[in-house]
C-alpha positions as CSV (number, residue, x, y, z in Angstrom):
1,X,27.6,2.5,40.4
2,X,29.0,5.3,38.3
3,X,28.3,3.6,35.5
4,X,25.0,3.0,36.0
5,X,23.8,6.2,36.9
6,X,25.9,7.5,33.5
7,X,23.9,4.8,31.6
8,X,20.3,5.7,33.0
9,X,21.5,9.6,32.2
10,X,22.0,8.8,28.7
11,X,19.1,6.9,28.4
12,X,16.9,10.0,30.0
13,X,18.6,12.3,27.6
14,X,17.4,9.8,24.6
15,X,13.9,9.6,25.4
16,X,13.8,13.5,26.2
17,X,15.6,14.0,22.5
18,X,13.4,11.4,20.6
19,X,11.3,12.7,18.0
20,X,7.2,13.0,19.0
21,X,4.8,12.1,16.0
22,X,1.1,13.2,16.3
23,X,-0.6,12.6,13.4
24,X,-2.8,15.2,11.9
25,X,-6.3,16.0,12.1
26,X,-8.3,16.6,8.8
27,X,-11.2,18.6,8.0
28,X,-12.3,18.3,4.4
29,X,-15.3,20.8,3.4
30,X,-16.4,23.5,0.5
31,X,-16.2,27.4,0.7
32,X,-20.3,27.4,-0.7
33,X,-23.2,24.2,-0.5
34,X,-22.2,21.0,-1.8
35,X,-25.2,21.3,-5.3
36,X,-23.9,19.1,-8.1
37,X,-23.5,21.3,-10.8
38,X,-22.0,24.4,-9.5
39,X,-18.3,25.8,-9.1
40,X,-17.4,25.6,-5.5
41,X,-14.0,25.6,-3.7
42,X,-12.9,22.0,-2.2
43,X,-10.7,22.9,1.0
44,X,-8.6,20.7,3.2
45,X,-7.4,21.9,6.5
46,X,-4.5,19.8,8.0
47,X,-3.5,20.6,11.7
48,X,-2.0,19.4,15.1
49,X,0.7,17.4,13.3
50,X,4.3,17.2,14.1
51,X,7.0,16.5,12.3
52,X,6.3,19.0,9.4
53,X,6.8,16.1,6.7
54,X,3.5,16.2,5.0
55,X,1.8,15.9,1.7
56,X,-1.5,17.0,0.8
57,X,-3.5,16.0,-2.4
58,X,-7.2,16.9,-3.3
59,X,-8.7,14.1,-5.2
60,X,-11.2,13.3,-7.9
61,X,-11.2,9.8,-7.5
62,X,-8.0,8.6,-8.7
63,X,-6.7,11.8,-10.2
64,X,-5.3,14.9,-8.5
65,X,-7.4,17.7,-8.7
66,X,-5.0,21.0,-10.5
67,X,-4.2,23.7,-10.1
68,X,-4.2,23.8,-6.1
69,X,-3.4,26.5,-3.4
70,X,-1.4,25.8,-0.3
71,X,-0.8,27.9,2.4
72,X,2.8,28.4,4.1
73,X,3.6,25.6,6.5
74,X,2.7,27.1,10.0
75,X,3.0,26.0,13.9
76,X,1.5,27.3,16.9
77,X,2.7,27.5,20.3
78,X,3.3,23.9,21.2
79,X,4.8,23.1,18.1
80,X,2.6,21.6,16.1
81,X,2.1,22.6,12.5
82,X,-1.1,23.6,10.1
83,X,-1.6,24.0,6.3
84,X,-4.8,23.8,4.3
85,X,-5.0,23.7,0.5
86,X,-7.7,24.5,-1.9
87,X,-8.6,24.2,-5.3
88,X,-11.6,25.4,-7.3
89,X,-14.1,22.6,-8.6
90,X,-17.3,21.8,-9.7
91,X,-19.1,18.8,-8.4
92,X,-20.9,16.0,-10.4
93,X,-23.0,13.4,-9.0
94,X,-21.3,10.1,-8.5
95,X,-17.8,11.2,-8.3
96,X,-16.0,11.1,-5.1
97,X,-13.8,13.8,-3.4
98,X,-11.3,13.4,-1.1
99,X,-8.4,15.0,0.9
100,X,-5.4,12.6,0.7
101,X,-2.8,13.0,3.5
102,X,0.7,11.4,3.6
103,X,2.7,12.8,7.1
104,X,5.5,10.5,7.3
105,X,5.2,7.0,6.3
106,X,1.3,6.9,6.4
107,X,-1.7,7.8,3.7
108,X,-5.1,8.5,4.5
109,X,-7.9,9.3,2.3
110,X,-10.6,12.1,3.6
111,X,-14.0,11.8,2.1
112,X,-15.7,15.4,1.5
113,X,-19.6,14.9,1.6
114,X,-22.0,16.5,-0.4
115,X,-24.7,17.5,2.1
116,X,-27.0,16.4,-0.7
């Protein structure tokens, strides 16, 4: 009997220890109106994650868009961590913009639209 309550202790202590994965939520958008033609800022704002491994990218279709700006990794009360990164571009019709995320194991491309 000892035994199995020492077992179902440990057990309790494993799940209470296990690390929690939330995956982020992603808000990609631009500092002034989406015109074609005209320097803008492209801005991706990564929150409510946890753990802290992330990577984000601002894309131009297949090509990273440089130089970028990242803010220092931050968390807020429960733990969960925020960081947005911006770069300065000028959007052309036909080309596609996107926030890609990488938290853990997992990619995920964020379209940014226009509002053309």
């Amino acid at each position: 009997m000892k035994l199995a309550f020492t077992l179902l202790g440990l057990a309790a202590l494993y799940c209470s220890v296990e690390p929690k994965t939330t995956a982020p939520v992603v808000a990609v958008y631009s500092q002034g109106p989406g015109a074609f033609n005209e320097a803008n800022t492209l801005i991706c704002h990564v929150s409510g994650f946890h753990p802290p491994d992330i990577t984000i990218q601002l894309m131009n279709g297949e090509k990273e868009i440089f130089p970028a700006n990242q803010t220092d990794l931050a968390f807020g009360r429960d733990w969960h961590f925020y960081l947005t990164r911006n770069a300065n571009f000028t959007p052309q019709d036909g080309e596609k913009y996107t926030c890609k995320v990488t938290h853990g194991t997992k990619t995920k491309s964020y379209a940014w639209e226009s509002n053309m």
